[in-house]
LOGU-438509 format. One record per residue (C-alpha): x, y, z; residue in three letters. Coordinates in steps of 0.001 Angstrom, whole numbers, plus 524288, in hexadecimal, padded with zeros to 5 digits. Example, Ala and Ser with C-alpha at 12.3 -4.5 7.8 and 13.67 -1.06 7.14 Angstrom:
2
8300C7EE6C81E78ALA/835667FBDC81BE4SER/
***
This chain:
67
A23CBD4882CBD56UNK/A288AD3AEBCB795UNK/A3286D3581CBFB5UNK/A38B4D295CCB9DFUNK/A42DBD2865CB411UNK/A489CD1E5FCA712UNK/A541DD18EBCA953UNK/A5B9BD1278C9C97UNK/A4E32D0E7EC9520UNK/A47F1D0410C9CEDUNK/A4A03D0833CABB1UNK/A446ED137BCB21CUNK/A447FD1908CC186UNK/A3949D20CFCC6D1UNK/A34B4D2818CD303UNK/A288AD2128CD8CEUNK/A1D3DD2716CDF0AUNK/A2312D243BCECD1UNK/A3065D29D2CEB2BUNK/A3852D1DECCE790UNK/A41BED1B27CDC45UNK/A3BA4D0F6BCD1A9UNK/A432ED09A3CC7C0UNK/A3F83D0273CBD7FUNK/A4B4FCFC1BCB8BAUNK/A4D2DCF58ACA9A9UNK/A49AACE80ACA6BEUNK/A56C7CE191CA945UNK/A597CCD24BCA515UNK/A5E37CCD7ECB4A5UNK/A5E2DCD1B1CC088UNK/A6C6CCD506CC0B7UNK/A6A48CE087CB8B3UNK/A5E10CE4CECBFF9UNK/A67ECCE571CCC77UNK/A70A3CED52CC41CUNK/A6754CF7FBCBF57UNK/A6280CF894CCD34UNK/A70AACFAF8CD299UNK/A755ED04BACC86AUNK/A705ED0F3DCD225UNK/A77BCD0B44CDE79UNK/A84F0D1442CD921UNK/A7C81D1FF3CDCEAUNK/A776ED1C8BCE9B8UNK/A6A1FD16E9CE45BUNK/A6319D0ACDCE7B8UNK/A5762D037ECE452UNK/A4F7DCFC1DCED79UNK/A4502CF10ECE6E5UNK/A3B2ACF237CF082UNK/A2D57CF904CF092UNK/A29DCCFB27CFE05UNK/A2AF4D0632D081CUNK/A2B1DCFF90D16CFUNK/A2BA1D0D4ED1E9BUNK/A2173D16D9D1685UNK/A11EAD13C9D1488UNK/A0D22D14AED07F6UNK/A087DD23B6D0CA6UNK/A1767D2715D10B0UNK/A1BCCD2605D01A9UNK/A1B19D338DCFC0EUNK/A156CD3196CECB4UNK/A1D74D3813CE206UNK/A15F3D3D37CD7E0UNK/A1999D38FFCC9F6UNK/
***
């Protein structure tokens, strides 16, 4: 089961193998408009956080989800 989703053409979400949200926004011309895209979510209770690391599981802790 494929579980990413295209968003407008060039930007997509998916589900990664340990459970957590990616996405892969468009190529955007500044920074400002990266901020934007990233923000657009915030009226529904969503956030993004830009960081890849886990301080409190072990590597073993992280369930895998199949794609």
């Amino acid at each position: 089961m494929e579980l990413t989703t295209t968003l407008m053409g060039k930007q997509s979400i998916c589900l990664e193998p340990g459970g957590q949200f990616e996405p892969s926004g468009a190529p955007l011309k500044t920074l400002h408009q990266t901020c934007a895209e990233v923000k657009v979510v915030e009226e529904m209770g969503i956030g993004f956080i830009g960081i890849g690391f886990q301080p409190k599981w072990e590597r073993k802790d992280i369930p895998i989800m199949p794609k």
